[in-house]
Every structure is written in C-alpha cells, then in structure tokens.
C-alpha positions in Angstrom: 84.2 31.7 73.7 87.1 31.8 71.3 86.8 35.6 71.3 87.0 35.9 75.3 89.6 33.8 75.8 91.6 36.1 72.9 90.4 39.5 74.7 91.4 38.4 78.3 94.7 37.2 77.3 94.7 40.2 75.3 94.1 42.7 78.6 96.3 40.1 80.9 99.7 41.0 78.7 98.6 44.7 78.8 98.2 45.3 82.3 102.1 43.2 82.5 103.2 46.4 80.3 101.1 48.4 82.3 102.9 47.4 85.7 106.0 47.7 84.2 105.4 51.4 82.9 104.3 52.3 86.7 107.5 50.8 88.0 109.7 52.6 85.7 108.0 55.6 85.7 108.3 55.7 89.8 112.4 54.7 88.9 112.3 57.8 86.7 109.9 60.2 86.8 110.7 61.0 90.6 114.6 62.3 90.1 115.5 63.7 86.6 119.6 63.5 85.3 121.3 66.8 87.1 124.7 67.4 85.3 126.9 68.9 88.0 127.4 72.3 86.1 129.5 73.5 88.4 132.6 70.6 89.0 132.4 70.7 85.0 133.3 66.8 85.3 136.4 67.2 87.2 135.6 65.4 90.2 134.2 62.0 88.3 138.2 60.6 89.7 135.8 60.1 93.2 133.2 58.4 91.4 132.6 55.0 89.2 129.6 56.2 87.2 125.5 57.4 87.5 122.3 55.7 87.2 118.7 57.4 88.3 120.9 60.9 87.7 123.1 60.7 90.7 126.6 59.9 91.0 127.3 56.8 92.3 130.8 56.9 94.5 133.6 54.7 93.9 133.2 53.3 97.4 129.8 52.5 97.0 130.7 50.9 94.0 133.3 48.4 95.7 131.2 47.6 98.6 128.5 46.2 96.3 131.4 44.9 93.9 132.9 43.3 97.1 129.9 41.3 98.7 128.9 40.4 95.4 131.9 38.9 94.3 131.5 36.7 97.3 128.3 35.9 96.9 129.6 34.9 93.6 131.6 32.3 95.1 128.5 31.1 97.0 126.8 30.2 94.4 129.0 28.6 92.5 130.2 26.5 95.0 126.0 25.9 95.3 126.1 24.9 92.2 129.8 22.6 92.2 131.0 25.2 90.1 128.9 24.8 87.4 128.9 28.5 86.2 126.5 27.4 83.7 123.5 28.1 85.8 124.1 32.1 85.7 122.1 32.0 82.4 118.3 30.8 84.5 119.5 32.9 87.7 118.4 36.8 88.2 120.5 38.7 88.1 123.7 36.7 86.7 121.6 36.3 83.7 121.5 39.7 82.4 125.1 39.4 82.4 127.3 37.8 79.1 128.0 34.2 80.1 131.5 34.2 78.3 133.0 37.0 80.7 133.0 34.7 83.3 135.6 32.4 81.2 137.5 35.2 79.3 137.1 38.2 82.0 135.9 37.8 85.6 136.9 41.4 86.4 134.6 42.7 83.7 132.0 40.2 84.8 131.6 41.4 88.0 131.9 45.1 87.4 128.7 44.6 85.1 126.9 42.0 87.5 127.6 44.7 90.3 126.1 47.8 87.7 123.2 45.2 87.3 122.4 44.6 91.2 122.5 48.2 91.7 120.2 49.3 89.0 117.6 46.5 90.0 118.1 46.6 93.7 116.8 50.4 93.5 113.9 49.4 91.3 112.4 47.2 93.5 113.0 49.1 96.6 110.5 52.0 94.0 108.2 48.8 93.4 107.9 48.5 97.0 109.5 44.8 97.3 110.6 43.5 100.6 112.6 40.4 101.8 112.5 40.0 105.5 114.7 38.5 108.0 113.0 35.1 108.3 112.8 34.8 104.2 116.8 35.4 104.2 117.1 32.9 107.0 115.1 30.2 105.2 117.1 30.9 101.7 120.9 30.0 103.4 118.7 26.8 105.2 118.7 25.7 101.3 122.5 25.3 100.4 124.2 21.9 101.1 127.1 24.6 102.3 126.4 25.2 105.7 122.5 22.4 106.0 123.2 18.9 106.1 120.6 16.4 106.0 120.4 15.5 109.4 121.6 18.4 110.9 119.7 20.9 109.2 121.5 24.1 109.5 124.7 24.4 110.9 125.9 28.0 112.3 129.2 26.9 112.4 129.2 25.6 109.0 128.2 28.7 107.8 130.7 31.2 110.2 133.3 28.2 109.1 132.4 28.8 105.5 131.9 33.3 105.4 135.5 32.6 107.2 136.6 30.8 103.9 134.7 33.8 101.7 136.4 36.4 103.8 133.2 38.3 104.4 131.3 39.4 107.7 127.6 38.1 108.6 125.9 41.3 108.3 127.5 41.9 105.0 126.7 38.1 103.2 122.7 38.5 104.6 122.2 42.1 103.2 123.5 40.6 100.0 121.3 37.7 100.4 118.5 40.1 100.9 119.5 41.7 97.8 119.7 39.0 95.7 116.1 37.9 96.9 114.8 41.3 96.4 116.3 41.4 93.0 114.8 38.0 92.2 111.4 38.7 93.7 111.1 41.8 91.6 111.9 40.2 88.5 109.4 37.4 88.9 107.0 40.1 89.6 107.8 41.8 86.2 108.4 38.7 84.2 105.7 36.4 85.5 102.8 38.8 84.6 104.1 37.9 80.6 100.7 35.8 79.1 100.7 34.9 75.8 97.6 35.4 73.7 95.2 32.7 72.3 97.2 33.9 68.5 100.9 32.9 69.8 99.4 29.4 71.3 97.8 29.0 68.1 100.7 29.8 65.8 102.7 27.5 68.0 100.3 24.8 67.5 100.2 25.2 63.6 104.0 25.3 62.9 104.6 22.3 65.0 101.7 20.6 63.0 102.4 21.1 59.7 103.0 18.7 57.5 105.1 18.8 54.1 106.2 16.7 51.2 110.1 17.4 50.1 111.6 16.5 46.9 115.2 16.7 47.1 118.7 15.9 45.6 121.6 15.3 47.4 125.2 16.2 45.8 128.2 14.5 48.0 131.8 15.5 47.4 132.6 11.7 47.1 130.6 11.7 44.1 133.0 14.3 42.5 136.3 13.3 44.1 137.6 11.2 40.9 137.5 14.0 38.6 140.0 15.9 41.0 143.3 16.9 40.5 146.4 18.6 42.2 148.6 20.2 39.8 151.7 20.8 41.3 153.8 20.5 45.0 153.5 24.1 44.6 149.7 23.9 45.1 150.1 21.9 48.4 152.4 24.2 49.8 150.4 27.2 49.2 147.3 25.3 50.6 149.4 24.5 53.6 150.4 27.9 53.8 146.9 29.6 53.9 145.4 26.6 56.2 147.9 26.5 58.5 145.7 26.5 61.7 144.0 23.5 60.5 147.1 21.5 60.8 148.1 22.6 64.3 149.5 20.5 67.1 147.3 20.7 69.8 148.9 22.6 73.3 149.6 20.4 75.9 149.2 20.2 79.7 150.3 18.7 83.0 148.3 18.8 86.2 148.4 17.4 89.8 144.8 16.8 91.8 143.4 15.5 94.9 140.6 13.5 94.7 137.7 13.3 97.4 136.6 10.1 95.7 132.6 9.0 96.4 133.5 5.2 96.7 136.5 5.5 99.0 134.0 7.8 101.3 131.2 5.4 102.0 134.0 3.3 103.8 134.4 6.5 105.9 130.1 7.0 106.6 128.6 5.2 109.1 126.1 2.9 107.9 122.6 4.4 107.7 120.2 4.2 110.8 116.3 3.3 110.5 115.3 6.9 111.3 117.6 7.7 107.9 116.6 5.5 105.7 112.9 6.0 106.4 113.4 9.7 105.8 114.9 9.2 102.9 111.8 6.8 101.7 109.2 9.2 102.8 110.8 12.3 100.6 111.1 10.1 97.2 108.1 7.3 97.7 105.9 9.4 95.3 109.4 9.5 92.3 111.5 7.3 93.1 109.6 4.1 94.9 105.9 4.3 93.5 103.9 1.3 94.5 106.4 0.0 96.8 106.7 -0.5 100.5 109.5 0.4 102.7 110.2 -3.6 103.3 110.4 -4.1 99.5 113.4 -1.5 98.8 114.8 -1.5 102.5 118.0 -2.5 100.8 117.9 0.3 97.8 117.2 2.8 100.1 120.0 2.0 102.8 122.6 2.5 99.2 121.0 5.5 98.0 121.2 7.1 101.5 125.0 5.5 102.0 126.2 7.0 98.3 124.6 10.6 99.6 126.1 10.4 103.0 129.7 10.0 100.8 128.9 12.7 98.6 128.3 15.0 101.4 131.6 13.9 102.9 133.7 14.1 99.5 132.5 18.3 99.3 133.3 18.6 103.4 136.9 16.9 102.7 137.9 18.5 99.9 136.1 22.2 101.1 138.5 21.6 104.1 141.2 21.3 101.9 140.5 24.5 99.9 140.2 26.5 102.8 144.2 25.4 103.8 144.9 25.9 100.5 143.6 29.5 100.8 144.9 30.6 103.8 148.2 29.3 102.8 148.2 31.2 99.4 147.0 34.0 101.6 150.5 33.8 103.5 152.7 33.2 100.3 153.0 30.1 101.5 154.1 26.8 99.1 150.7 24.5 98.5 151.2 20.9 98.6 149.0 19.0 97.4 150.6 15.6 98.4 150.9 16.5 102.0 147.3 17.8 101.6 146.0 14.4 100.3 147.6 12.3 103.2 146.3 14.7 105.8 142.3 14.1 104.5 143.3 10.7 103.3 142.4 11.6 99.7 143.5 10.4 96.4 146.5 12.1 94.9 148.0 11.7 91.3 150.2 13.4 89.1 149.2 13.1 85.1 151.5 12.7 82.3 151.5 15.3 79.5 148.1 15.6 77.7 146.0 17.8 75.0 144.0 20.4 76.7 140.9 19.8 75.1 140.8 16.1 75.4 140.0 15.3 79.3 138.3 11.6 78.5 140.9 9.8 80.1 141.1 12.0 83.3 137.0 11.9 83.3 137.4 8.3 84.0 138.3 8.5 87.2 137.2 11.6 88.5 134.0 11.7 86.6 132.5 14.2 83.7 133.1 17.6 84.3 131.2 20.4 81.8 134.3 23.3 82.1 137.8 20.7 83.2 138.4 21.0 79.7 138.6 25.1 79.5 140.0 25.2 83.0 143.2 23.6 81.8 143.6 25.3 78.6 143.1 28.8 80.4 145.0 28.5 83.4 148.3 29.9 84.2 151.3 27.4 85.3 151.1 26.6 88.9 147.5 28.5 89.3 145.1 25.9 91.7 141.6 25.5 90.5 139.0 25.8 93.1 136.8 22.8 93.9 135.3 21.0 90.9 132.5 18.4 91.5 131.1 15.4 89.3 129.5 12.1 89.8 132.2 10.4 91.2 133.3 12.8 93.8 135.3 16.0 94.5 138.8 17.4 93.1 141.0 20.4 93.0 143.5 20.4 90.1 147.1 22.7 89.7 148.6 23.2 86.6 152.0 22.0 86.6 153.1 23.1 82.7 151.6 23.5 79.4 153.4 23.6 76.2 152.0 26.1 73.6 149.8 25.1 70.2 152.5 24.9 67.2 152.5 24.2 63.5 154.6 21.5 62.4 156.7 21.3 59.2 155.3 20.1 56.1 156.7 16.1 55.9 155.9 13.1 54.0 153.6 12.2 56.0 151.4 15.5 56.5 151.5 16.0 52.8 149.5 13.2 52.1 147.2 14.9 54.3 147.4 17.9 52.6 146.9 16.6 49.2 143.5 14.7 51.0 142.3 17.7 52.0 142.8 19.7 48.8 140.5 17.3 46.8 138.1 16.8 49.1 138.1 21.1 48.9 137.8 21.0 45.3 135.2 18.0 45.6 133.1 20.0 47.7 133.4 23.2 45.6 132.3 21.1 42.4 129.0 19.1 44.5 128.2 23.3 45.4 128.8 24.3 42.0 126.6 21.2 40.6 123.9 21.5 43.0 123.3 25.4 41.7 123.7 24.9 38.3 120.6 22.3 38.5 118.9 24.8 40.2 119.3 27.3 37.5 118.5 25.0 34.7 115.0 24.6 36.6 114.5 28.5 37.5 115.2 28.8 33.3 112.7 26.1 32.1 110.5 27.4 34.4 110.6 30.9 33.0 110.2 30.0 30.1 106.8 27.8 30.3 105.9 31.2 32.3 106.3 33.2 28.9 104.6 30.5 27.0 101.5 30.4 29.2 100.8 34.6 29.1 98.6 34.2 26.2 97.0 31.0 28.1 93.8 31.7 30.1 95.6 32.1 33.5 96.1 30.3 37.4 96.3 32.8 39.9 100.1 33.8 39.8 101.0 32.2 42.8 99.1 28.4 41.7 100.8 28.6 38.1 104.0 29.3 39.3 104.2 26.4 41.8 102.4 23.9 39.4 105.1 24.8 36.5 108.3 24.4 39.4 106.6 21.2 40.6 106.6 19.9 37.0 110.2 20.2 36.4 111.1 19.5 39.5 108.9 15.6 39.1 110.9 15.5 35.5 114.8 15.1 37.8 115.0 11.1 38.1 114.4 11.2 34.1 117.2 13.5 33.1 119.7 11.4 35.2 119.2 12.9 38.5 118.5 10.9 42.2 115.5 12.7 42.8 114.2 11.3 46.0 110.8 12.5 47.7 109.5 12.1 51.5 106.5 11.0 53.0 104.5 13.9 54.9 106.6 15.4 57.8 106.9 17.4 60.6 109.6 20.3 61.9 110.0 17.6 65.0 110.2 14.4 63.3 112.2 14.4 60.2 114.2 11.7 61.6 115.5 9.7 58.5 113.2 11.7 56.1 117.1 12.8 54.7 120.3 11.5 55.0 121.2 11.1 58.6 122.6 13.8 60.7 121.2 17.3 58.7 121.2 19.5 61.2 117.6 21.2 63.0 118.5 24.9 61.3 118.9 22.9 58.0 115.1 21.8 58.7 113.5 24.8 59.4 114.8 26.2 56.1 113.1 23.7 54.4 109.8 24.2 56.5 110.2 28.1 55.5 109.5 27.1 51.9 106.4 27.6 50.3 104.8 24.7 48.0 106.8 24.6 44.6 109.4 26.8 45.8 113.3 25.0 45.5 116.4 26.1 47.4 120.3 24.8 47.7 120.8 24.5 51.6 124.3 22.8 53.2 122.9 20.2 55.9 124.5 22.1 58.1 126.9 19.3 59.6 128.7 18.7 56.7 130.0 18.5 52.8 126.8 17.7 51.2 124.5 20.1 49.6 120.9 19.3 48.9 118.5 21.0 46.0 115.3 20.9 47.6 112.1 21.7 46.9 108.4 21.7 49.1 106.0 19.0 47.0 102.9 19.6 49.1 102.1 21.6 52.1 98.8 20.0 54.9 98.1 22.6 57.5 97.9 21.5 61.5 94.4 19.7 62.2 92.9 22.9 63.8 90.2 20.9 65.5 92.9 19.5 67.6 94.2 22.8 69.2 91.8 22.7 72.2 93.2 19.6 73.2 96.7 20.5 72.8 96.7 24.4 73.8 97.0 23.5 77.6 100.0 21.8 76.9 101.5 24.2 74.4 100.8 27.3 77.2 103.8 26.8 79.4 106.5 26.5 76.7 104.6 29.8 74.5 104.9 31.8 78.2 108.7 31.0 78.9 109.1 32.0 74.8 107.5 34.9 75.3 108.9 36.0 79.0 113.4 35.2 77.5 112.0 37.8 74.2 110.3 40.2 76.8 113.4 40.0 79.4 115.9 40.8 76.0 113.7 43.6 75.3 113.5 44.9 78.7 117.0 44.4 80.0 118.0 46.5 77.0 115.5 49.1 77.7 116.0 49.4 81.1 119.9 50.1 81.0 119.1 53.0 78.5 116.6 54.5 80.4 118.1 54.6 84.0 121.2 56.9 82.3 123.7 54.2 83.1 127.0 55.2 82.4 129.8 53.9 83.7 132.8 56.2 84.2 136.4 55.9 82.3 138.5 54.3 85.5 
C-alpha cells in the first residue's frame, strides 16, 4: 500500500511538470526571438523592451503600467494599506517586497513586466475570466459593497473618480489580474508532495536529542577587563560612531476618523441586522448559543462594524478633497478638513521616527506608521492608514536629521561600558573555543592510542571517545549542564531563555558525539555544545500524523517550486527590458 501511495504521488507531481512544460512550450515554441536585422537597434527609443521575441512598444508599456498602478492603489486601500499582503497575492508576489518602501517607480515597472509576461501565458493556457466572474470579484471590496447595501455603482464610479481611471479600463485590469491568478493556481496547485517529503517532515519534527552544553557569558569575564588609556575610548568612539547616534526626529499633523466617536454617528442596529449578522458567525463566533442569549453582543459587534465602515467613508471622503486639491496646487488643510467631517485633529510635538508607541495609543497599531515618517518628505500627506481604532491620514510637518553627538562626561561612561563588555564578549568567544580544542586534542589522541586496539566502526569510536571527554567537563571545573530528550519545536527552557530557532536547528544538525561553538543567536553568550544521544521519530505514528503534515509539506513544496519557476520563466520568455 505504502508503495502505491509513493508511486501515485510520484506520477501526480510529474504530470504538474508535465502541464507546465506544455504551457511553456505553447509560450515558446510557437514564435522564436527575431532580431530586427535591419533597424540594427536604432529604433529601440519607440520601445520599452521584448518578451516572446517581439518588441513591446513604449505605449503599450504605459497603458499596462498605468491601469496597474491603479489597481495598485485598489488593493491597498483593500487591504487598509497594509502593503504587506503583496507577498500571498499573484502577481505582486513575484515582485521584491522592499521596492515598494525604497522605489515605487521600480516596483511598478517590474509588477507591470510581470502582468505582461503572465497575462500572455495564460491567454496560451487557454484561461478565461468572464464578465460575471469580474462582476462578482469588485462585489468583494468593502470599497464600493457595504453590508446592507451590497454593491454600490456609485461607490464604485465615486471611487474610479478618486483613482483617476475609466470603467472599461479598471475591469480589463480586473480581468487581468483574475486571469493572472487563475493561471497560477492552475500551475501551482497541481504541486503534490511525495509520500518521502511527508515522511522526512514527520521524522525531523520527531526527533528527539540529548545536549550537553556550556554556556560562556561575557559577565563571567567582565572583572578581568581593562581600558588602558582615554585614547582607547576615543578611538572606540571613533570607529563606532553610528552606534551612538541621536535618533532623527519628526513632526506630523493627522485627522483621525476615530471608531468610538463614529458609533455616536450610526444608527443603532435594526432586528433584520443583527440577525444577519448572527446567522453569518453562529457556527465561530456564537456556538451553542441562541439569538436571545447574545441579542446584546450581537447589537455591539454590528454597532462597532457599522463605525468602522463609517471611519473608511469619512476619512476616503477626505482623501479624495485632499486629492483634488493637490491636483489644483491648491494649500491642504487639514484643520478645516477635520471640522468639515467632524473628525479628530491634532498636531504632535517633536518625536523619534522609529518610536510611534505613544501616537499608537490613540490611533491604534499600525505595521508601516513607523517607516512612513522616517521616509517621507516635509509637508508630503500620507494616504489613508487604518488600524483598530479607526482611520487617519498623517502630513509631515518637519524632521530634523540623525546626528552624532560629542563625546562628554556623560557618553564616555558609556563608551568605557561598552568597550568591556566588547572585550568581555571577545574573551567568553575566545574561552568557549579554546575548550573546544582542548576536547578535539584529547580526542585525537585516544584515537591514536586505540589503532592498535581491535576496532568500533569509525563513526561509533569516534563519538564514544567525544562523548567521554565531553561527560569528564563538570570535573575539570567546567558548568557542564545536560537536557532531557527534546524536540526542534519544544526546546522551550531546555537552554537559557531566549536562544534563538536558527540557534536550534544547528544543534539538531549535529550528529551524536559531535560538539560545536554556536552564538544563541540573540545575544553575547556562546554555548560549546555537544549532541549526547540521538531517538529517531516513532515511525509507527506517521499514518496518524501524515494527514496532518500534507497541507503544510504542499505549501513548502509549491513557495520552492514558485522560486524555481518564476526564475525560470523570466529567462526563458527573452525578457529584456530596454535602457530608458
């Protein structure tokens, strides 16, 4: 049975490939790369690169470039601006993450190469979106559906309007993107993973070792440290200079669409709402309880979501006049904006950039508020940002520049800290080494010793003469200190608290016997280590556990194929993008 399973599994993952080879072959084999012998290059001024061996014009090129940069928008306003989400969405995710902070311009110009080169593909795969399956996507977005509305057309005109982009021209790109994501769960989703990587899941998350360790702290070393001269702190200044910088600074002015102050704007919830509301979330939210028995949670839940959908409409509202005025090189004011919607308004003292906790407390936690402030230019208006507690849009009023200070009293005693705690740390390295040396010598030795011995296979004598020494630490002097038998997922307090996971699964790489010097990872300490005893996975357990295991092996398996393939397939459509 064992053997089926493997061979079906086996022939599942080859007809994926097998699919894939068809598609590309019909992407490639049809039209070959023509070099235009006779314009010798001279007209590539007209176009912004080739794919599939034909020149793709520059207007082409901004038309998709164009729609998708609104679409763009679209979905990051979906998703309250949490750009985040580009890394699980086809096709934003074949595109680097950190151009979207450091380079929009970049980031689109590649997003818009990526659309074109899949958009073709599927048409070749024979992939269709129709009218109604467009219709349905945009009946999705909290943009332009409401709860008990449904969709809104003049929502949606109101919100193209804000975009700056016709009807025709957002649904073909809405067709695109769906083609583009149908396609790629088409290639993706035929990935199975054999019985072999369920089973080598099963067995590394199973095994069990026994470590032997020593820990070596800088604090342990820090007495026999010494600074010899001021000249020593200056030159340590000098060198680690950016580690005594004064963080930049930064002023803003926001208005806030604040959830709590819109609930006294909502009407209160009728029957019909709150019933719908209990029907949708009985099976998650209300198990085992009747509508009488949470009548009075329900009517909150459906009040706090009736004032988050009027905190997005406010402050969307706002964005658009803050758009169109920009539009007209008009001045923004965000005061006058804030008493027209009857929103909060506030002005903030001078702060760090990269310390936002204060601010978060009253307009709730926001992933990227931090790197907005820090990047922006003085007086550029962010668009809207939404958390917990409501909605906001921030300008940055000033922002005074990182700087080091001069070396006084007062920082010197901080440089002189730092210095031993250097040395310290150097010296707990050092220490943690030289043990291991000592060991790798004895060991050797008793190796030479035994070669006129009747023998162990290699492998068994050289662990058993490692595990000796190793067992002989605590009576040389040494806080040898061993573990109970562990697991890759539960080493918990097996070590001193906070080693980070890599430091773990370089412990879990080791063989029995074998010792290494790893740096927890999260801090000064080193840590001679050594595997004591190795227990394999139960194997009868697998059966029980491999349904389990199957969905997390398949999305392992589909993010390495998708690497592989995203690579491949930029190589082999001839992409090359032209020198603008």
């Amino acid at each position: 049975m064992l053997k089926n399973l493997t061979r079906k599994t086996r022939e599942h993952e080859r007809i994926a490939l097998f699919i894939l080879a068809i598609v590309t072959a019909l992407a490639f084999g049809i039209t070959g790369v023509m070099l235009d012998v006779l314009s010798g290059g001279k007209d590539n001024a007209n176009y912004a690169g080739q794919m599939f061996g034909k020149k793709v014009t520059n207007a082409e090129f901004q038309d998709y470039r164009y729609r998708w940069g609104k679409f763009t928008q679209w979905i990051l306003q979906h998703f309250n601006n949490m750009h985040f989400y580009f890394a699980y969405l086809p096709p934003f995710d074949m595109v680097d993450l950190e151009l979207w902070t450091k380079k929009q311009d970049e980031f689109l110009d590649e997003l818009t190469w990526n659309v074109m080169m899949l958009s073709n593909l599927a048409d070749k795969a024979g992939i269709k979106v129709t009218d109604e399956e467009v219709k349905d996507y945009l009946k999705t977005s909290h943009l332009v559906a409401d709860r008990e509305k449904g969709f809104d057309l003049d929502k949606y005109r109101s919100f193209l309007g804000y975009l700056q982009i016709s009807e025709p021209a957002f649904e073909r790109t809405a067709a695109e993107f769906l083609k583009v994501y149908k396609y790629r769960n088409f290639v993706v989703h035929s990935v199975a993973p054999t019985l072999d990587d369920i089973f080598k899941e099963y067995t590394q998350q199973n095994a069990e070792i026994k470590v032997r360790w020593c820990a070596f702290e800088p604090e342990d070393f820090t007495d026999k440290m010494r600074i010899k001269n001021n000249d020593e702190i200056k030159e340590y200044f000098e060198v680690h200079q950016s580690d005594y910088e004064v963080p930049g600074k930064v002023q803003i002015e926001y208005i806030f669409a604040a959830n709590e102050d819109m609930k006294a704007k909502t009407a209160e919830p009728t029957e019909a709402d709150m019933e719908k509301y209990y029907t949708k979330h009985k099976d998650d939210e209300f198990k085992d309880k009747q509508p009488a028995d949470v009548k009075e949670e329900v009517r909150k839940k459906v009040k706090e979501e009736s004032a988050k959908d009027l905190s997005l409409e406010t402050i969307t509202k706002a964005e658009q006049k803050i758009n169109s005025a920009t539009l007209m090189d008009k001045e923004v004011s965000l005061p006058a904006l804030a008493d027209e919607f009857g929103i909060r308004y506030n002005k903030t003292g001078w702060f760090a950039g990269d310390n936002v906790k204060e601010l978060e407390k009253e307009l709730g936690d926001s992933t990227f508020l931090s790197k907005q402030v820090s990047s922006f230019q003085v007086n550029e208006v962010s668009s809207t940002v939404s958390t917990d507690k409501g909605c906001f849009i921030f300008r940055l009023l000033g922002k005074k520049d990182v700087y080091v200070p001069g070396l006084t009293a007062q920082l010197e005693e901080k440089v002189r800290h730092d210095i031993i705690k250097s040395k310290a740390t150097e010296l707990a390295k050092q220490a943690a080494h030289n043990l291991a040396q000592s060991i790798t010598n004895k060991v050797n030795e008793d190796m030479k010793a035994n070669e006129k011995e009747p023998k162990l296979p290699d492998t068994k004598a050289t662990a058993a003469i490692k595990l000796k020494w190793f067992a002989n630490l605590t009576d040389e002097g040494f806080n040898a200190r061993e573990t109970g038998y562990i697991k890759s997922s539960d080493y918990g307090d097996a070590f001193k608290p906070g080693v980070s996971q890599d430091f773990i699964k370089k412990v879990f790489k080791l063989q029995e016997g074998e010792f290494e010097v790893l740096d927890e990872g999260t801090g000064p300490t080193y840590y001679l280590v050594q595997v004591a005893n190795q227990r394999g996975a139960e194997t009868d357990k697998f059966e029980a556990k491999k349904k389990d295991l199957l969905n997390s092996v398949k999305r392992t398996k589909e993010d390495e194929f998708v690497k592989q393939w995203k690579e491949t397939i930029k190589k082999e459509t001839g992409w090359e993008k032209y020198p603008k």
